[in-house]
Structures are given as structure tokens and as C-alpha cells.
C-alpha positions as CSV (number, residue, x, y, z in Angstrom):
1,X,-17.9,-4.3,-9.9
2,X,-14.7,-4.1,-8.6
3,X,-13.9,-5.2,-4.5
4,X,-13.8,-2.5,-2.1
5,X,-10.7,-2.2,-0.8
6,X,-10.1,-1.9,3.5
7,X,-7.8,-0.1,4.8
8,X,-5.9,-2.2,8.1
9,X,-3.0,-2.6,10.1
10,X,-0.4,-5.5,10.7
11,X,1.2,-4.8,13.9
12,X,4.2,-7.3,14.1
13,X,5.1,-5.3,16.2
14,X,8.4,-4.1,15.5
15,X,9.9,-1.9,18.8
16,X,13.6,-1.6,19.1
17,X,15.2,-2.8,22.2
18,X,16.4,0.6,23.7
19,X,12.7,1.8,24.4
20,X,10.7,1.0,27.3
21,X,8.3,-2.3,26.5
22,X,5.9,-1.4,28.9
23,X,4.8,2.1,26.7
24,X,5.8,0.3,23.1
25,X,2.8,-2.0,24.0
26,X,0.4,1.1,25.3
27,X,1.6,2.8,22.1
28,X,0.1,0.0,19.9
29,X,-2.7,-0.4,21.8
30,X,-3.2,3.8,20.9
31,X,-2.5,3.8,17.1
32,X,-5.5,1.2,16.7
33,X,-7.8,3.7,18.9
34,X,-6.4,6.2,16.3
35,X,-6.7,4.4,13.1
36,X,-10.5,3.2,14.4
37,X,-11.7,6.7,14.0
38,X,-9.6,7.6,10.3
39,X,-11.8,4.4,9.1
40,X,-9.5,1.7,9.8
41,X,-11.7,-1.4,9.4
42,X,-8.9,-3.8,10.3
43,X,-6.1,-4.4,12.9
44,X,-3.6,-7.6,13.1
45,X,-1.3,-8.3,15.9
46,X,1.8,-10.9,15.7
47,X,3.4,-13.5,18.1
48,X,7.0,-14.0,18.7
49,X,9.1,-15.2,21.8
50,X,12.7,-14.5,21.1
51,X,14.8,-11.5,18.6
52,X,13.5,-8.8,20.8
53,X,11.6,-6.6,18.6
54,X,8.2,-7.6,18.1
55,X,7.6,-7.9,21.8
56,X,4.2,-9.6,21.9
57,X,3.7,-13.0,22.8
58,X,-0.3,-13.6,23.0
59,X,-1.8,-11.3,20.6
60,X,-5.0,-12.9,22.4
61,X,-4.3,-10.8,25.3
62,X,-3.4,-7.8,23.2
63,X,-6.4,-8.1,21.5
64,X,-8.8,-8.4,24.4
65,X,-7.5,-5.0,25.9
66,X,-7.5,-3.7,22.1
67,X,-11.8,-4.5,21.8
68,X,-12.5,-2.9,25.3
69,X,-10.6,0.9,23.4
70,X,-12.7,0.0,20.4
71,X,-16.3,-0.6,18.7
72,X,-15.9,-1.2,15.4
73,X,-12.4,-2.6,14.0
74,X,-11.7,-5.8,13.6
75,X,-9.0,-7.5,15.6
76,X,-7.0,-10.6,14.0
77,X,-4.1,-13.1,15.4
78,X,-1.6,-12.0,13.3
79,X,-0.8,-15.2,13.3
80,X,-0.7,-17.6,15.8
81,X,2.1,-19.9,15.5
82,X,0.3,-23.0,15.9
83,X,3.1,-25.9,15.9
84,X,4.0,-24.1,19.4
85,X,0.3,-24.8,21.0
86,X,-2.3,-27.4,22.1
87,X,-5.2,-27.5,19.8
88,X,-7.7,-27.6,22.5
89,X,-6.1,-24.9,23.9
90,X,-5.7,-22.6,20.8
91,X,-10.0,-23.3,20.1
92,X,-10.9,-22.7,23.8
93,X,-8.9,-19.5,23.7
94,X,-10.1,-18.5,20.7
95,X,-13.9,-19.0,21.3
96,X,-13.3,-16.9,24.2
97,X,-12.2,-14.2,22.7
98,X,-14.9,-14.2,19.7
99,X,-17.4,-13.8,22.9
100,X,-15.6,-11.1,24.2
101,X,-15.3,-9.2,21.2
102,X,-18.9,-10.0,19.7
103,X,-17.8,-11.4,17.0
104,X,-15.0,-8.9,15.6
105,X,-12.1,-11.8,16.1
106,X,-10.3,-12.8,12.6
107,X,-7.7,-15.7,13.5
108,X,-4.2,-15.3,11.3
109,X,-2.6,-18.9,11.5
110,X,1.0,-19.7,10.6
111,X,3.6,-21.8,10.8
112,X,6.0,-19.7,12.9
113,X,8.8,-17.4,11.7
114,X,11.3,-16.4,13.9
115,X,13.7,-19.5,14.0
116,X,14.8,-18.9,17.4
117,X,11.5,-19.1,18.9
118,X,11.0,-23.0,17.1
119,X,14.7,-23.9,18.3
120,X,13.8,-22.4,21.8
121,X,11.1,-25.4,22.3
122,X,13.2,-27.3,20.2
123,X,10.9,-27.6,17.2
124,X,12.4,-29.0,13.8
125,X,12.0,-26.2,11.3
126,X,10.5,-29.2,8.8
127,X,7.8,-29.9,10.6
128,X,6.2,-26.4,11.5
129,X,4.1,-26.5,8.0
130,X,3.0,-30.1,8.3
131,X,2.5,-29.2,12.2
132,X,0.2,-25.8,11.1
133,X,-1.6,-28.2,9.1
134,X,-2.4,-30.6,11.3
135,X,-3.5,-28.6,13.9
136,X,-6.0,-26.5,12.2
137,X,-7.8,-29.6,11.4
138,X,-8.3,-30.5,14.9
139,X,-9.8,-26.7,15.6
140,X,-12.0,-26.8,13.1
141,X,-13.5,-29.9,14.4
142,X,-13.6,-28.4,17.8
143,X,-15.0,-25.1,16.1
144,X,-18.2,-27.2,14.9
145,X,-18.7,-29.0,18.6
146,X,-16.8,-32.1,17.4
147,X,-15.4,-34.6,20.1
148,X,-12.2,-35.2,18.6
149,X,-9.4,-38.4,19.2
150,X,-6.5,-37.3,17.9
151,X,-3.1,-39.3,18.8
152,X,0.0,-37.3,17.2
153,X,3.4,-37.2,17.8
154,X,3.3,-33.5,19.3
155,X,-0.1,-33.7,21.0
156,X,-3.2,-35.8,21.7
157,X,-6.4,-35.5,22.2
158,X,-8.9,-38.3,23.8
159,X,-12.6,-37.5,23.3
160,X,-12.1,-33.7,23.6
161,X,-14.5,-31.1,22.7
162,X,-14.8,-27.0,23.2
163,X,-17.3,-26.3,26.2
164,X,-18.7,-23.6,24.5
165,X,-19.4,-22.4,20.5
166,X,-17.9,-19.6,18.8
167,X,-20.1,-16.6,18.9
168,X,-19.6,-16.3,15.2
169,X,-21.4,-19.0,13.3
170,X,-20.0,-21.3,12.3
171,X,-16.4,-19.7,13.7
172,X,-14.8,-16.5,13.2
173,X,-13.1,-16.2,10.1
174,X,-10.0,-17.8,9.1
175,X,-6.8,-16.5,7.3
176,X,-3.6,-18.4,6.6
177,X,-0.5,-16.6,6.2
178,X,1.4,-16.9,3.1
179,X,4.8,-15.4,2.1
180,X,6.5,-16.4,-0.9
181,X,5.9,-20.3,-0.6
182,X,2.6,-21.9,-2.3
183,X,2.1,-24.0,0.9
184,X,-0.5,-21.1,2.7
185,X,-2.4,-21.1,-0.6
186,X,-2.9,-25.3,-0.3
187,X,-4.1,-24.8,3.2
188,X,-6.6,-21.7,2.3
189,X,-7.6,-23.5,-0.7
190,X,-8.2,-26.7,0.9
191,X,-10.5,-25.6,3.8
192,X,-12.2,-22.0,1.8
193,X,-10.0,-20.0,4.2
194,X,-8.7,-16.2,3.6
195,X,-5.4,-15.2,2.5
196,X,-3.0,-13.1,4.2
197,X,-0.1,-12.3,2.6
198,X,3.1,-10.6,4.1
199,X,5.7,-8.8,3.0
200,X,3.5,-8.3,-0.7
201,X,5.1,-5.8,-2.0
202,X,8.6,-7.6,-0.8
203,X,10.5,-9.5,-4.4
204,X,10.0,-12.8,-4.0
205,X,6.6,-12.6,-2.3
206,X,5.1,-9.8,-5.0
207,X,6.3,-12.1,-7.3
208,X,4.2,-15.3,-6.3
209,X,1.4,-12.6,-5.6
210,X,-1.0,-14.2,-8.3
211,X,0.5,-17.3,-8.8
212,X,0.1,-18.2,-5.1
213,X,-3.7,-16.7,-5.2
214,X,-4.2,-19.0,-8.4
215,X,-2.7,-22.0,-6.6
216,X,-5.2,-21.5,-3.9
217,X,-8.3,-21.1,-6.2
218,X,-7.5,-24.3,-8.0
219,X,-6.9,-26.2,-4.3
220,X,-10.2,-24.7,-3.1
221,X,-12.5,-26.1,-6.6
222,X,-10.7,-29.2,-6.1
223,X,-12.3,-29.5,-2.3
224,X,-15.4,-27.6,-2.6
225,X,-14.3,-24.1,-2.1
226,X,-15.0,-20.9,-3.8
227,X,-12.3,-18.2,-2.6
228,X,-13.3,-14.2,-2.2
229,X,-11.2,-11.8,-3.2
230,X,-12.8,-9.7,-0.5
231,X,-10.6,-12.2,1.9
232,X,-7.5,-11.5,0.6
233,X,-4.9,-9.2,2.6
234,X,-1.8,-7.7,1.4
235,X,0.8,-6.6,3.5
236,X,2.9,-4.0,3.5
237,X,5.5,-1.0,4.7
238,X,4.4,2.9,3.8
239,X,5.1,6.0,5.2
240,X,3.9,9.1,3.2
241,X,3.9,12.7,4.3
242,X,3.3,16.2,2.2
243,X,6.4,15.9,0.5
244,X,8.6,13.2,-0.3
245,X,11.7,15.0,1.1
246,X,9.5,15.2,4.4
247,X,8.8,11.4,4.3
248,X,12.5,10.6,4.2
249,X,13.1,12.8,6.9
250,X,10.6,11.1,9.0
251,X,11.4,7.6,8.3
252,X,15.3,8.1,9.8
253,X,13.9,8.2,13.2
254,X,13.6,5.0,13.4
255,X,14.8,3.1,9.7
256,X,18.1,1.9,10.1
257,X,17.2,-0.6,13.2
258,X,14.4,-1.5,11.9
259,X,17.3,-2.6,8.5
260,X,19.2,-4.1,11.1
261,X,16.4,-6.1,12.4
262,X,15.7,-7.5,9.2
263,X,19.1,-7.9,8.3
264,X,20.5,-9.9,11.4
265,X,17.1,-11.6,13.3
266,X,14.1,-12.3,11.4
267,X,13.8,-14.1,7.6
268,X,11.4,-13.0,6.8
269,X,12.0,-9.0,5.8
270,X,13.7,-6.2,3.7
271,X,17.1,-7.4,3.8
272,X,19.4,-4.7,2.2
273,X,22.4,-7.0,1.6
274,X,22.6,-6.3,-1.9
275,X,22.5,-2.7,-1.4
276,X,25.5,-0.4,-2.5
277,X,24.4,3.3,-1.7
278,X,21.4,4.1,0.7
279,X,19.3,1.2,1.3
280,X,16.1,3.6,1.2
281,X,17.0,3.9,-2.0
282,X,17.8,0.5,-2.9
283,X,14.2,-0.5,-1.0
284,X,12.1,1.8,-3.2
285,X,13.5,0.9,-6.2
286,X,13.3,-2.8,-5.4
287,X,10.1,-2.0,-4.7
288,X,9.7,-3.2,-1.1
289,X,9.0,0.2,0.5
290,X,6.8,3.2,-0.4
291,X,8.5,6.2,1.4
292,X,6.9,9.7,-0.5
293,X,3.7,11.3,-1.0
294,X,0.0,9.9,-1.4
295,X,0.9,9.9,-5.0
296,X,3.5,7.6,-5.0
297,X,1.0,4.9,-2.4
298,X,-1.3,5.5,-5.1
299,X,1.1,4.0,-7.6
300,X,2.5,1.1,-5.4
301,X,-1.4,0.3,-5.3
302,X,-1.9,0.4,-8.9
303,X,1.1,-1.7,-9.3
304,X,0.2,-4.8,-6.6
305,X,-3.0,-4.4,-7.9
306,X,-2.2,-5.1,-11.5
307,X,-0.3,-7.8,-10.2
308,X,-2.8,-9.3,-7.6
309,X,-6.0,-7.9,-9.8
310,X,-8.8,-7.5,-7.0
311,X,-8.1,-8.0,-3.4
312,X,-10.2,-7.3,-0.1
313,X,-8.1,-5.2,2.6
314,X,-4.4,-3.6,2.2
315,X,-2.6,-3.4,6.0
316,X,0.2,-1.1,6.7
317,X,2.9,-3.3,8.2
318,X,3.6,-1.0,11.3
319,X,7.2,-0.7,11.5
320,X,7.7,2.2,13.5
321,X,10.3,4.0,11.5
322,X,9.2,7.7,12.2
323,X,7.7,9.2,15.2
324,X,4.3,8.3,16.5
325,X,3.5,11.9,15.5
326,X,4.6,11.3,12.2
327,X,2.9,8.0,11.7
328,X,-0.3,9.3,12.5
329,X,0.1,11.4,9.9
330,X,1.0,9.6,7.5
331,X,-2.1,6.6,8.1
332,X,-4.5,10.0,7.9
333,X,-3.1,11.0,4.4
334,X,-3.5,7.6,3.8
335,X,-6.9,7.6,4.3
336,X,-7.6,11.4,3.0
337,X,-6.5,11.1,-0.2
338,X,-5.0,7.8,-0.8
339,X,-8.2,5.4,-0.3
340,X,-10.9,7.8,-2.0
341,X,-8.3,7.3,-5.7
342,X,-8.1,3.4,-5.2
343,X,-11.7,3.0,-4.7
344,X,-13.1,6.0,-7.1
345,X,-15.0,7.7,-4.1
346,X,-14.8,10.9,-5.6
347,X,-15.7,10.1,-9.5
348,X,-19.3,11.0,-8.4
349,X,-18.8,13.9,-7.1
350,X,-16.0,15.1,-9.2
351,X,-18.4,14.5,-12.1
352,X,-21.2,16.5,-10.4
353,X,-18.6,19.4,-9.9
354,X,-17.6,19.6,-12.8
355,X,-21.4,20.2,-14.6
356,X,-22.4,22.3,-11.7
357,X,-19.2,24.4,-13.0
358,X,-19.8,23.9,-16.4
359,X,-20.1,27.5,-17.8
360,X,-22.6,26.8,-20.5
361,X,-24.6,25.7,-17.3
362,X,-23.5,27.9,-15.1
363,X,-25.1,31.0,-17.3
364,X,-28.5,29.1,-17.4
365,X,-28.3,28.5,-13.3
366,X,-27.8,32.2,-13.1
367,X,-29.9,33.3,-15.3
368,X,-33.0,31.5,-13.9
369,X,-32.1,32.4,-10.1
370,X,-32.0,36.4,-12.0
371,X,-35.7,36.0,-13.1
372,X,-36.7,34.3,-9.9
373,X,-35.6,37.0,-8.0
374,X,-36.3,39.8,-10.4
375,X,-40.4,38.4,-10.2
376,X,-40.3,38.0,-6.7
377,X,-39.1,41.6,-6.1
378,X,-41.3,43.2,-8.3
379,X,-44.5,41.2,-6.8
380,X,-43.7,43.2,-3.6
């Protein structure tokens, strides 16, 4: 039987600079509330310390006010950079927060993206991977109660240990973030860890899609592993609305910065540099974006799915190019009519419709409830 697929969010976040922080934060804090109650099972929050934009710097912190607005959802880092962090300090943070949220904590690793924030603390951009990797051996060892000696050239540890377990046995779930390198699908593979993979419906990274996922399954049989596709998480920007003239209308609230952003700050986007007429255009047919109806997000899911084949949760990368308004609206025609398609919900009762209809049955229906009420009259 084919994997149920979760609806989710990945909140970079992306805010441009001219708005007020202070309510950008409140606002993302809102839109999970929001998607809780649509059936959002999912919500991932970024880190980032320079460019400006994507304004959070713990998304431990965000996430801790985020579980006191909610009950159900589940909150991930999405990611923590870990070459910028202690170890110890990452695994006693993190056990922390799997307490205060009873267990609903997903952690998002990565190696950092933003190269400004690395050169800020004057990390060397070729050791962030090796650096990632590292560290989240040392965690998992403190995850599982270890007393760890660790002497490296970026940190050390002399016979540490966590004071307290993760309230998820044996820790909350794992995801390493993977783009459109292989080196996220090593480290998944290597430990049985989830996938999450950004900017999937972006060229290079849709491209890799399965081979990345393969390279991962072959890592993870080589160490012991079996990989889910219910763990895997693809990533990416939609905006639908009734219409897809209505759509595009929306999305120019707030499109071009978010263009600029990803043209000028961060690698790691929808750069339009190749683009000769309007780069909404160029993004759709690139097939980076999905701007249009519920139809058309039906068809970018077929297509990452005939790429990908089963996978566990898609997110909506929320990058705040239409009005709050407006993107409420388009997550709950996301989840009216886009979700029941990609997971049959309604082949059931389309089927039973469709014989209650029937006219062949119809007639016999009638006809019985005639007699019935014919004999029950005339027993008067």
C-alpha cells in the first residue's frame, strides 16, 4: 500500500527587511496555529544569523512558544547548523525541548547555508560537512546517556554526559538535510536517519531526488539501516488560489523580493539569472514553483512523485509571497482538495456515490421505499 502522505510546513522564514520583525515572528508563530487545525501534521523552523530575511536564530526558542499555541503538530529544527554549536550544548538543548513538548520535537541537522553566517565566526566553508558529521556523532552518544571524550579541533569534550534523557526513547527523530549534493544521504544512511530535502522541486535538487534517496538506502544496508519512505520530506514553494490568474495576482505582493533574496544573498534558492521575460514564468516552466490552482499542485505532486516514488510528508516552503490572507487560503485549498487526490481519500466514497446514483439502482431503492410506505399506510 502506498505511504500516506503529510501535509507540513518549512518556515525558513523568509520576511523582507522593510517589515516590522517583532510581528513577522508573531505572524509565524500564527500560520502554524492555523495550519494545526486545516491538518497540518508538520512544522519546520530554520536558523540563520546574517542576509536579513529569515530572521530566526534559535528555532529552539521559536519552537518552544510554537508547542505552548499547539497540541498536535509536530515541531522540527529546520536545521540546526551544527559546525556553529557545542555538542553538549546542542543535546542538552535539545532534550529540553523533547520534555517540553512531550515528545513532538523532530531535529533537522545541517551543515549551514548562508555563507555569511560561517565567515561571520570565521568558519571555513570545507569543513561545515565534515564538521556536521562529527558533531552528530557526539549527540547521539550523549542521546543514549554516553560519557563522551572527544578532543577536536573545534571543540572538546572530557567525560561529558547529558544530565537528563530524551523524553522520546531512544531520542526524537532525526532528519538530515539534503540539497542537491549526495553528502546528507551518507549521513542519513549511515546512522538510519530521515531525509529532508529542500528546494525538491528546484533543477538540480529534483534531479538528484532519487538518486540521492538511492545513495542513502545503499549507505544505510551497508551499516545496518533500513530507511522509511514515511521519513522522507520534500520541500517546496506553492501558492494556489481559485483561479490561476488569482494566484499570480496574489503572489506579486510579495514575489520579486523574495527573487531578489535568492538572487543576491542565499545559494541555496530560485535564482532567475537565466530568465529572459517574467521570471514567474521562467520558474514554472523550470519547474521550481507551482503558482495556479489545486489542479496544477496536483500535477507538480504527480510529477516529484514519479520522480521520488513514495515519500512520507511534503512541506510548503513558506516564502511569504502573497498576503497572510491569501496564504491561508491557499494552505486550506491545499488541504480541501489537493491532499484527498494525492492520497485517494475520496475513491471510497466516490465509488459509493456513484452506485447509490446508479439509476438501475436507484429505481429498485425507490421502488422498495414505495411498497414500504404503501403497506404501512394501508395497515393504518
Amino acid at each position: 500500500m502506498a505511504t500516506r502522505i503529510r501535509s507540513g510546513l518549512f518556515i525558513p522564514p523568509i520576511h523582507p527587511v522593510e517589515e516590522d520583525p517583532t510581528l513577522c515572528i508573531q505572524r509565524d508563530l500564527e500560520i502554524i496555529e492555523y495550519v494545526e487545525r486545516l491538518g497540518f501534521e508538520e512544522a519546520w523552523t530554520g536558523e540563520h544569523h546574517s542576509g536579513g530575511y529569515e530572521l530566526i536564530a534559535s528555532p529552539e526558542l521559536f519552537i518552544a512558544a510554537a508547542a505552548e499555541r499547539t497540541s498536535r503538530i509536530r515541531l522540527g529544527t529546520g536545521v540546526i547548523s551544527l559546525p556553529y554549536h557545542h555538542p553538549l550544548m546542542v543535546a542538552n538543548r535539545l532534550i529540553q525541548l523533547d520534555h517540553q513538548t512531550r515528545g513532538r520535537l523532530m531535529i533537522g541537522i545541517g551543515p549551514g547555508v548562508l555563507p555569511e553566517d560561517a565567515s561571520q565566526m570565521g568558519i571555513d566553508p570545507m569543513v561545515q560537512r565534515p564538521r556536521m558529521a562529527e558533531a552528530i556523532d557526539v549527540i547521539v552518544r550523549l542521546f543514549k546517556g554516553e560519557r563522551v571524550t572527544h578532543k577536536s579541533d573545534w571543540f572538546e569534550l572530557v567525560n561529558a554526559c547529558c544530565h537528563n534523557l530524551p523524553y522520546s526513547r531512544p531520542h526524537p527523530e532525526i532528519a538530515v538535510a539534503s540539497v542537491a549534493t549526495p553528502s546528507g544521504g551518507k549521513l542519513a544512511g549511515k546512522y538510519g536517519f530521515s531525509m529532508l530535502c529542500l528546494a525538491a522541486t528546484q533543477k538540480g535538487s529534483f534531479d538528484a531526488l532519487d538518486t540521492n534517496w538511492a545513495i542513502a538506502n545503499e549507505i544505510a544496508a551497508e551499516n545496518g539501516h533500513t530507511l522509511h519512505r514515511n521519513n522522507l520530506r520534500l520541500v517546496a514553494p506553492v501558492h494556489i488560489a481559485e483561479t490561476r490568474e488569482q494566484a499570480r495576482a496574489n503572489i506579486k505582493f510579495g514575489f520579486d523580493k523574495w527573487v531578489t533574496y535568492f538572487n543576491t544573498v542565499s545559494p541555496v534558492g530560485y535564482s532567475t539569472a537565466g530568465a529572459t521575460g517574467d521570471p514567474i514564468d521562467y520558474l514554472i516552466e523550470q519547474g521550481g514553483i507551482t503558482v495556479g490552482t489545486p489542479d496544477d499542485a496536483i500535477a507538480m505532486m504527480g510529477r516529484i512523485k514519479e520522480k521520488q516514488g513514495d515519500f512520507g510528508c511534503f512541506l510548503h516552503n513558506a516564502q511569504n509571497w502573497a498576503s497572510f490572507e491569501a496564504t491561508k487560503k491557499s494552505y486550506e485549498l491545499w488541504q480541501r482538495y489537493v491532499m484527498p487526490v494525492v492520497n485517494r481519500l475520496n475513491v471510497q466514497r466516490s465509488a459509493a456515490f456513484d452506485h447509490a446514483g446508479d439509476p438501475a439502482v436507484t429505481r429498485e431503492f425507490f421502488a422498495g421505499t414505495k411498497r414500504a410506505t404503501e403497506a404501512a399506510l394501508a395497515a393504518r
